[in-house]
MARDOBA-203669 format. One record per atom (N, C-alpha, C, O): y, x, z. Coordinates in steps of 0.1 Angstrom, whole numbers, plus 5000, padded with zeros to 4 digits. Each point is the difference from the previous one (the first is absolute). Layout:
residues N
YXZ...
END
This chain:
residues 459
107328654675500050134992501149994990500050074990500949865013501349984995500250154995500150004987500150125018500150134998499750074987500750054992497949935010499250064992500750014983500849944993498650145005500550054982499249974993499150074998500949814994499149954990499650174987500750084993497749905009499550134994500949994983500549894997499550214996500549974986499249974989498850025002501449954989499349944989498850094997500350125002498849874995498950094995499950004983500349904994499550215002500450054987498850094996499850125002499249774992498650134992500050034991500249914991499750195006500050124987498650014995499250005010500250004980498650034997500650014981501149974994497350125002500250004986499949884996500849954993498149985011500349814990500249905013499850045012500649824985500149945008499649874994500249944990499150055019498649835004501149924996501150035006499249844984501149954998499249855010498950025006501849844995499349985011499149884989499349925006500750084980499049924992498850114997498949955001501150174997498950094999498950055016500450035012498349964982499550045012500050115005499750114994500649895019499750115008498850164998499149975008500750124988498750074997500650165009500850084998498549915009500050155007500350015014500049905006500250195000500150005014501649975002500649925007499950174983501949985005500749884995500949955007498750014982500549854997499749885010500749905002498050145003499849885013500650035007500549915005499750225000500850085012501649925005500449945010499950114977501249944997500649895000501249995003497849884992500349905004499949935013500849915004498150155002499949955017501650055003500449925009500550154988500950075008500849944996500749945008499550054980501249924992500249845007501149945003497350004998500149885005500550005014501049935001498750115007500650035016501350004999500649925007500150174985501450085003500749994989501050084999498749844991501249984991500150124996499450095005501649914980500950124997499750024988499049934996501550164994499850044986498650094997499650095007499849874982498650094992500950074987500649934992499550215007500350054991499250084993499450095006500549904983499350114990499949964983500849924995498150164996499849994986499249884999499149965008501249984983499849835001498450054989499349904998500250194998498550024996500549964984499150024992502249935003500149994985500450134994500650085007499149974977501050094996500749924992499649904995501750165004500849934991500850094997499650115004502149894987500950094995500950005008500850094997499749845016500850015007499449965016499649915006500750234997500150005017501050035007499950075010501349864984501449975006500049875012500349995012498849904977500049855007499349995012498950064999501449885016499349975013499149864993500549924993499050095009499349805001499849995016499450075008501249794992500549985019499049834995500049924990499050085025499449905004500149965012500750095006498949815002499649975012498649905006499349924994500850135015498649885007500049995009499350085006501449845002500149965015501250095003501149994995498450125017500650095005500250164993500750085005498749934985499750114995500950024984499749924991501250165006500749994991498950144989499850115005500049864987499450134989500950044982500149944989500350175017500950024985499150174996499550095007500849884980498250094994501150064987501049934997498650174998500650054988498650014986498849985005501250034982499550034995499950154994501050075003498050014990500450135001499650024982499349934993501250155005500250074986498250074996499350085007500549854981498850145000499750135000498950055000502550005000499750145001500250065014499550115003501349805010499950015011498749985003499450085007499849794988498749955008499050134998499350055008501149974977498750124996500350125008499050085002502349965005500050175006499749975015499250045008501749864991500249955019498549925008499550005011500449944980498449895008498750074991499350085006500649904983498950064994499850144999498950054999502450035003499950154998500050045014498950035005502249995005499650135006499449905019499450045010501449834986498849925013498750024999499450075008500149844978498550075006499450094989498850005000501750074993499150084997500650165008499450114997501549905012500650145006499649935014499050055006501649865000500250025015498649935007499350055009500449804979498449935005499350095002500250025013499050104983498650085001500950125006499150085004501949974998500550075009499749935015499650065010500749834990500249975014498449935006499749945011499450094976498449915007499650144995498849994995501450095005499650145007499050094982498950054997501949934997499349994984501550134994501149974993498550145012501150074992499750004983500649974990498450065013499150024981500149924991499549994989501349915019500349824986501250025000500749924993500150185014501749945000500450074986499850114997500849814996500850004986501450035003500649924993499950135012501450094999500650034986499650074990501749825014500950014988501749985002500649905006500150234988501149985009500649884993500849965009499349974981500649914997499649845003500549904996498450115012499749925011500550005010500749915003499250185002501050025014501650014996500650075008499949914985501250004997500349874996501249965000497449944997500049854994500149905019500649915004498450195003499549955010501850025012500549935009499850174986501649995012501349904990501149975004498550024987501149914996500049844999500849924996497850065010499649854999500649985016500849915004498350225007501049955011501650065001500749985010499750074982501549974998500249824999500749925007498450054982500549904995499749905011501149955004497950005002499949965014501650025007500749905000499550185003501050055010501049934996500549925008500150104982501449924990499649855002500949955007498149974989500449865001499949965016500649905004498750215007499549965012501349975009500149915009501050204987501249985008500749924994501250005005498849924986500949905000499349855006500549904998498250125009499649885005500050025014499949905007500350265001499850025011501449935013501250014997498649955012501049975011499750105011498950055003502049975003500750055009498650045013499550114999500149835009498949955004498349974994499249925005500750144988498749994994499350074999500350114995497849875012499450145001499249974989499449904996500850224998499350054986498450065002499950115004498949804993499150065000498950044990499249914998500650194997500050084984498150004999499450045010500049914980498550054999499650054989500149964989499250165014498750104999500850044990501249974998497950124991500250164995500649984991500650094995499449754998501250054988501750025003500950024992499049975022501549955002500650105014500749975009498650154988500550145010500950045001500250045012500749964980501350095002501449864997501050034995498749815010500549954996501550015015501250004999498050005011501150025009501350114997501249985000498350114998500750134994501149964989501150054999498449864994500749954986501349915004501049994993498849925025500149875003501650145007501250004998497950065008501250115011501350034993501250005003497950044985500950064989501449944995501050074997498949735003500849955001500749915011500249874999500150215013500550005012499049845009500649925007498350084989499149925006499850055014499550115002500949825010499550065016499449885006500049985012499749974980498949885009498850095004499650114998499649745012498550115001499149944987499849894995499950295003498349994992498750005003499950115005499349874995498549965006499750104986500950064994497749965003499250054993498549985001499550005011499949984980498349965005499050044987499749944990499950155012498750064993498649965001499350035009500549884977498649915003498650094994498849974998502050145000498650124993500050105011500850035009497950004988500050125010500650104999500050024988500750095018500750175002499450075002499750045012499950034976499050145001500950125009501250015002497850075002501050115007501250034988500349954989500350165020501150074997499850094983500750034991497749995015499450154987500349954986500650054990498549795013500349914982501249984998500450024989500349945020501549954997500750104997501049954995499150205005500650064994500150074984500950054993497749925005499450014988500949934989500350064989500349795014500649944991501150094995500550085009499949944977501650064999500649955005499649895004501950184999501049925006499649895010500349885000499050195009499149895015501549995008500349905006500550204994500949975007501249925000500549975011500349984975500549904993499949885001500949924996497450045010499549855005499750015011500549915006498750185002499850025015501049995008500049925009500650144989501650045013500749925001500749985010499049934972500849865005500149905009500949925002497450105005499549905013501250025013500449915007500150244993500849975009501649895001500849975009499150014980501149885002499949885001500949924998497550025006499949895007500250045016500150115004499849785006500350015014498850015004499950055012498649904980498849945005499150034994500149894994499050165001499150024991498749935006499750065011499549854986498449985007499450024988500250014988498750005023498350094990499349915005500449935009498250074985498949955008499250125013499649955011500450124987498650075007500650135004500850054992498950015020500850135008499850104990500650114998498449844996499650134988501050044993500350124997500349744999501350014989501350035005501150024994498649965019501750055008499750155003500950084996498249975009499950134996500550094985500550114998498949804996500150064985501649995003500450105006500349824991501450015001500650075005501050054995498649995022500450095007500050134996500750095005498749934988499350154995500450004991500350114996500049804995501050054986501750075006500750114998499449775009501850025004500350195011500850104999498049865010500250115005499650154997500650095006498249944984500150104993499950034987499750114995500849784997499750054985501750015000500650094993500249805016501849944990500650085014501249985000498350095011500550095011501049875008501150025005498349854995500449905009499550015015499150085001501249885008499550025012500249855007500649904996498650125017499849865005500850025013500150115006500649744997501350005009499249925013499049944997501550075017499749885006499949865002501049935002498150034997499649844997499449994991499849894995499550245000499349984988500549984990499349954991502050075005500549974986500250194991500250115005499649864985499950074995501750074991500749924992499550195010501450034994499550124984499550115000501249804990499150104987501650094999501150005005498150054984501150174999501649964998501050045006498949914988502249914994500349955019501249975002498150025006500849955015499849845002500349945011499250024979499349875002499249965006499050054995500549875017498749945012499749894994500749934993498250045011499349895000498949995004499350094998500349795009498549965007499249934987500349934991498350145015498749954994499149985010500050065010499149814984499149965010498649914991500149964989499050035018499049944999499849844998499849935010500250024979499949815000499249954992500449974989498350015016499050014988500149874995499649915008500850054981499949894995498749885004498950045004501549784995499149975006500049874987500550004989498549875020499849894992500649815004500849985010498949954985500449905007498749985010499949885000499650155005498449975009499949885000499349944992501549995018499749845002499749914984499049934998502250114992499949894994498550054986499349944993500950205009498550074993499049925003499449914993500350145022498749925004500049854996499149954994502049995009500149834997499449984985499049944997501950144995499749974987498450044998499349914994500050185009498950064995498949875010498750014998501749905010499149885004500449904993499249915002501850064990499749894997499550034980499649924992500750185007499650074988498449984998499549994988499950005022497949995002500149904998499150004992501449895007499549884995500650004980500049894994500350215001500549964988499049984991499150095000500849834993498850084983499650105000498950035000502550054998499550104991499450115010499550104994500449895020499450075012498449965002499150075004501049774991498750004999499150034992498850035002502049974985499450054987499350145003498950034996501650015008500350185009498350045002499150074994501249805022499350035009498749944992498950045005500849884983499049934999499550134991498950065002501949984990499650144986499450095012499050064996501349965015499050145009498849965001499250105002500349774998498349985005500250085014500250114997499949885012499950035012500350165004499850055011500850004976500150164998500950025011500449895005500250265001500850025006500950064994499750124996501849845001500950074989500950105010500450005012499650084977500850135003501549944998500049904994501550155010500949974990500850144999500050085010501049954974500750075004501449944990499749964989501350045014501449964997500650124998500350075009500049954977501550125000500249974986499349964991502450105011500950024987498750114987499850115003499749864987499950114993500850134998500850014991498950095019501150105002498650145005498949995005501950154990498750095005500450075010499750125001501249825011500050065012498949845009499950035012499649874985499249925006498350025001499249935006500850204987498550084999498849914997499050015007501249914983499249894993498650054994498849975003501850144987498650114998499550035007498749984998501950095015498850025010499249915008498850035004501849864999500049865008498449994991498950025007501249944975499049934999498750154993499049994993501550105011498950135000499449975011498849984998501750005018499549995012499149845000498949995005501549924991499049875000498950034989499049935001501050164990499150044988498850075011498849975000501850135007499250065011498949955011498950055004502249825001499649925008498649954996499050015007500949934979499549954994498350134996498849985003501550094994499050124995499250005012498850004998501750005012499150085011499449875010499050025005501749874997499649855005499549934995500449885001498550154990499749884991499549815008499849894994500050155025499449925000501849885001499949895005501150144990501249945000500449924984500849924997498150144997500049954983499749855001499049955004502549954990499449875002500949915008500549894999499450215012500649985013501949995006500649965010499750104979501650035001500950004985499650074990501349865009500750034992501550034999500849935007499450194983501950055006500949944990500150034988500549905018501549954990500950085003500550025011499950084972501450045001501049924995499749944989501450045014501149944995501250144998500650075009499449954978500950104998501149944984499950024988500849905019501349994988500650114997500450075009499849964978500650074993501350045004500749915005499950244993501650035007500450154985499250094995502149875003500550094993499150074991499750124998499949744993498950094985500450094994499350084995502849945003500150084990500350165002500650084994498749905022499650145005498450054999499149935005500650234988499150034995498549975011499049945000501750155010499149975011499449885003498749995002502249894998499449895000498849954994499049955003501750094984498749964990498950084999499049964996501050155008498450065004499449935014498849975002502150035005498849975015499449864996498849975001502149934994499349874992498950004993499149925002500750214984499050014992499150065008498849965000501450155010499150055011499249915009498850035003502049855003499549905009498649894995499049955006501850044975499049894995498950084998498949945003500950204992498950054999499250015013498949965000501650085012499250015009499149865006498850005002502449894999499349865001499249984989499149935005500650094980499049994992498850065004498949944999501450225006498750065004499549945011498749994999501949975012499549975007499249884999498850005004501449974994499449844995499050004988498949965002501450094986499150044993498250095011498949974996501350095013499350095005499749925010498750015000501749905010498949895011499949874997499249935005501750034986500549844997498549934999499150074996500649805008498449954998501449864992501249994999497149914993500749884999501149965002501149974994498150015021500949925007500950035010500449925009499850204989500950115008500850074994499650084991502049905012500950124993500550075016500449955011499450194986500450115014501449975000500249915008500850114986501049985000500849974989499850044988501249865016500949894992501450115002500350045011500250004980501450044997500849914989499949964989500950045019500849924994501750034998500550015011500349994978501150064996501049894997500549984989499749945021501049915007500149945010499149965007502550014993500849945014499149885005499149964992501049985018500149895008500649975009500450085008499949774993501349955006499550025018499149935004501750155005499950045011498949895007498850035001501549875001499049875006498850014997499049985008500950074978498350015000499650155001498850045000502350044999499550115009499550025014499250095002501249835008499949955010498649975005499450065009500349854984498649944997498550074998498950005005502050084984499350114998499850115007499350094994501249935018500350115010498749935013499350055009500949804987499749995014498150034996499250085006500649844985498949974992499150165000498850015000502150104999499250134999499650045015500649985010498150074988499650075011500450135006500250055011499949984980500650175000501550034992499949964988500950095013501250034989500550145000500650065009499150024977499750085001501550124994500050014987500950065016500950025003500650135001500650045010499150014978499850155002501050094989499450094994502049885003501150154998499850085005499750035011500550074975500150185004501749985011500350085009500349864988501250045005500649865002499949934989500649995024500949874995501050015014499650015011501849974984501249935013498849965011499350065008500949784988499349935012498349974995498950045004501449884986498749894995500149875006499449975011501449954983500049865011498949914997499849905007499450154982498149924997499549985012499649905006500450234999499550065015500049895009499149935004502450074999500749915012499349864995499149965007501449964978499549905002498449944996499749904995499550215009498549954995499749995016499349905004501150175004499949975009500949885009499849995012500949944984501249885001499149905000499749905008499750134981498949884993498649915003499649894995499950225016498349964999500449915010501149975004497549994998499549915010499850075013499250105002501849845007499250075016498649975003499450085008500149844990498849965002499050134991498950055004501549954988498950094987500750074994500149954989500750185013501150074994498950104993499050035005501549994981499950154995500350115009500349995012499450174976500550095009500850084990499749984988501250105014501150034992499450184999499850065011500050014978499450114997501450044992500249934989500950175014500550065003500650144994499450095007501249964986500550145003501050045005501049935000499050215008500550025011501150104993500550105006499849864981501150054991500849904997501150044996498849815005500749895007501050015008499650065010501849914991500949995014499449895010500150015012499349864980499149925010499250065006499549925008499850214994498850045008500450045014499350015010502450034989500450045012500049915016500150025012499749824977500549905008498349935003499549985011500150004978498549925002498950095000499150004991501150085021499150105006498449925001499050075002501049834996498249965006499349954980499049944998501950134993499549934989498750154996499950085009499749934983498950094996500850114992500249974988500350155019500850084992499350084993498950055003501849974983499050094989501050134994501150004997497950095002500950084987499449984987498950034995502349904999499549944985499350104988499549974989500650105015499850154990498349995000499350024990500449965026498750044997499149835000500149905007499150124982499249895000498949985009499949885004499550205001498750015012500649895012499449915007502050144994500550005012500749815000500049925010500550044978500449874997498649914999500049885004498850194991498949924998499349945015499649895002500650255006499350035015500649855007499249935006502650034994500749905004499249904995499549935008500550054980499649854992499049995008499949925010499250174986499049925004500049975021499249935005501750145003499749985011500949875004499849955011501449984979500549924998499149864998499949905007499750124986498949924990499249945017500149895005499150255000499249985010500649925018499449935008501850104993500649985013499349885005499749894996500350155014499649855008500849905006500250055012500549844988501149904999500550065015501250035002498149995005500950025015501050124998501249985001498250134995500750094996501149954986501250015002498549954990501249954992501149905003501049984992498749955022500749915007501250115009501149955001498750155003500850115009500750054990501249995003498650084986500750064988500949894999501250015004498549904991500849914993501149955009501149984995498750015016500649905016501250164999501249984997498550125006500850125004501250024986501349995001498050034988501050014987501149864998501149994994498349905013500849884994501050005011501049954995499350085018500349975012501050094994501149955001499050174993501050124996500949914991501249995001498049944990500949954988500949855002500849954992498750005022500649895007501250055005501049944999499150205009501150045008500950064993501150005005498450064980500650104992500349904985499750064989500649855011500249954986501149984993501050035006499349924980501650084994501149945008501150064999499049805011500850035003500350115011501250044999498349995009500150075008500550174995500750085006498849924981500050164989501950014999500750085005499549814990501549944992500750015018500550115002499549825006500449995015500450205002501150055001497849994999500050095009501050124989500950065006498849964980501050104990501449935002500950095002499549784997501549984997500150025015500950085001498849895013500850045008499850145007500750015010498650104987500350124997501050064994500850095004499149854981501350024992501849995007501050075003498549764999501549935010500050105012501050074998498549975012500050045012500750175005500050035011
END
């Protein structure tokens, strides 16, 4: 293969970047790293410090992977990441018009940070290098990249979900950030849902139309393809980790504090698109009308804290601890607590453990991208004795792990009705669910996610 054209350097864009001494936390930082490690190439982005100068690159290495990160100004962090990321575009894009805080000097903070991206990016970029850009803070960065005679390929990858066209127009000036998608080559979404939505923005709100091959041409004469790549997990080394995780302490400790109870689990960012309120209104339910279950089950929430010095945040927190008080105050015996909430991280491994250890995992956003909890609670169990994964079908994971117990989180009847038929399954039937969802996440896992977007992109 003498011939052959060695692929070009890989070049990721994200708002922060995983440096290779800090741990990994989220779907795209792991994402990222699986891809980085394969294929070499530069990590670029805001190194998560503020400081007074965001002139300076700070340049690192680790193995194959080069990372140069900028620091950002407080008054950039406050318009651009704290202002119009998530309090304008986050609850715009998890389907929450009525939280969006629209401020034009946010968005004016938010296009000059990717200016500022764009300025340090071309002086690190070569000739040959595919640029692949992540999620919503970093929209109109291609455009910015074009702007200074950039013609490499750009990828693009949206890890939130895409409300239709109706919400997206609502934003001011929706068109100043939207239309900018057309100056990547590639755009991926998770879920046809979201490629629809896209399609329907371009083609009747911005009078874009769709070309043959499926690529889409927006109003300025610009094309480009979008497609479907639902984000995935490491499977193999998940599952590996979550068996040898059962033998740890602190799994026994776990397993010994249940008394033979059957634990519920649920895992999320403290955030109010993960429908936590309603999650533990619907186990309060569970509980009211099943008494002969009192005793019998207990739910671990694990909800670490995210962006306190946003208001919202701090109500659904003071909202959450009230409800886990009531709850508990209202069935708690002795020697029984209904549910354990709890408002901090743990180090992935014993999350693991903790996945496998639950019987049920319970998993229910008003609105989410993927949910990679999803993917790996199921990574996790025992084939022999698997949990069952209870579900919302407001998830981009529901598209994929069709055999999990799909819910609309809204209604409690309907989340309780699961638990408890969760709770009840009979192992044969939980051996088919589990066998069918895992067999998806073996054929479909991040490398394969990373494989299949960059040579779409290349191709």
């Amino acid at each position: 293969m003498s011939g052959s054209k060695k692929p070009g350097r890989l070049v990721v864009v994200s708002n922060r970047v995983a440096l290779p001494q800090q741990t990994a936390t989220g779907g795209l930082a792991s994402a990222m790293r699986v891809a980085m490690r394969e294929r070499g190439g530069l990590w670029f982005g805001w190194s998560g410090k503020i400081g007074t100068d965001s002139t300076k690159v700070h340049r690192t290495k680790d193995g194959s992977i080069d990372y140069a990160t900028i620091d950002l100004t407080r008054t950039d962090h406050d318009e651009f990441y704290a202002g119009f990321a998530n309090r304008a575009l986050w609850p715009l894009l998890h389907y929450r018009p009525d939280l969006v805080d629209y401020q034009r000097d946010h968005l004016d903070g938010y296009l000059r940070v990717n200016a500022l991206f764009a300025d340090h990016l071309v002086e690190l970029l070569k000739p040959d290098d595919v640029i692949w850009v992540h999620d919503y803070h970093l929209i109109p960065l291609a455009a910015r990249l074009r702007e200074r005679g950039v013609k490499n390929r750009i990828g693009f990858f949206l890890h939130t979900p895409l409300p239709a066209a109706g919400l997206l127009i609502g934003l001011p000036q929706h068109r100043a950030l939207f239309e900018t998608l057309a100056s990547y080559d590639l755009i991926g979404l998770h879920t046809a849902r979201d490629l629809r939505a896209l399609e329907e923005y371009f083609l009747h709100e911005i009078g874009g139309a769709m070309r043959p091959g499926g690529r889409i041409r927006a109003a300025n004469g610009r094309s480009f393809r979008a497609g479907v790549f639902p984000i995935s997990i490491e499977t193999a080394l998940v599952a590996q980790t979550a068996r040898e995780a059962a033998e740890l302490e602190e799994i026994t400790q776990l397993r010994d504090s249940l008394q033979d109870r059957a634990l519920i689990i649920g895992v999320d960012r403290l955030d109010y698109s993960k429908g936590l309120p309603e999650r533990f209104r619907a186990y309060a339910h569970l509980l009211e009308r099943a008494s002969a279950l009192h005793r019998q089950i207990t739910f671990l929430q694990i909800a670490p804290p995210s962006r306190g010095s946003v208001p919202e945040y701090r109500q659904i927190r003071r909202e959450l601890e009230r409800l886990a008080g009531h709850i508990n105050g209202k069935y708690a015996a002795p020697d029984w607590v209904p549910i354990r909430y709890v408002n901090q991280s743990f180090p992935h491994r014993l999350l693991t453990g903790y996945y496998r250890t639950a019987r049920v995992a319970l998993i229910t956003p008003l609105r989410d991208g993927m949910n990679l909890v999803a993917k790996e609670y199921v990574a996790c169990q025992d084939p022999k004795n698997p949990g069952v994964l209870v579900l919302s079908r407001f998830a981009g994971a529901a598209d994929e792990l069709t055999e999990a117990l799909l819910v609309n989180p809204a209604d409690p009847a309907e989340v309780a009705n699961a638990l408890e038929r969760a709770l009840k399954m009979p192992l044969r039937e939980r051996r088919q669910r589990w066998r069918a969802m895992m067999e998806v996440l073996e054929e479909h896992d991040i490398t394969a996610w990373c494989q299949s977007f960059l040579q779409r992109l290349t191709s």
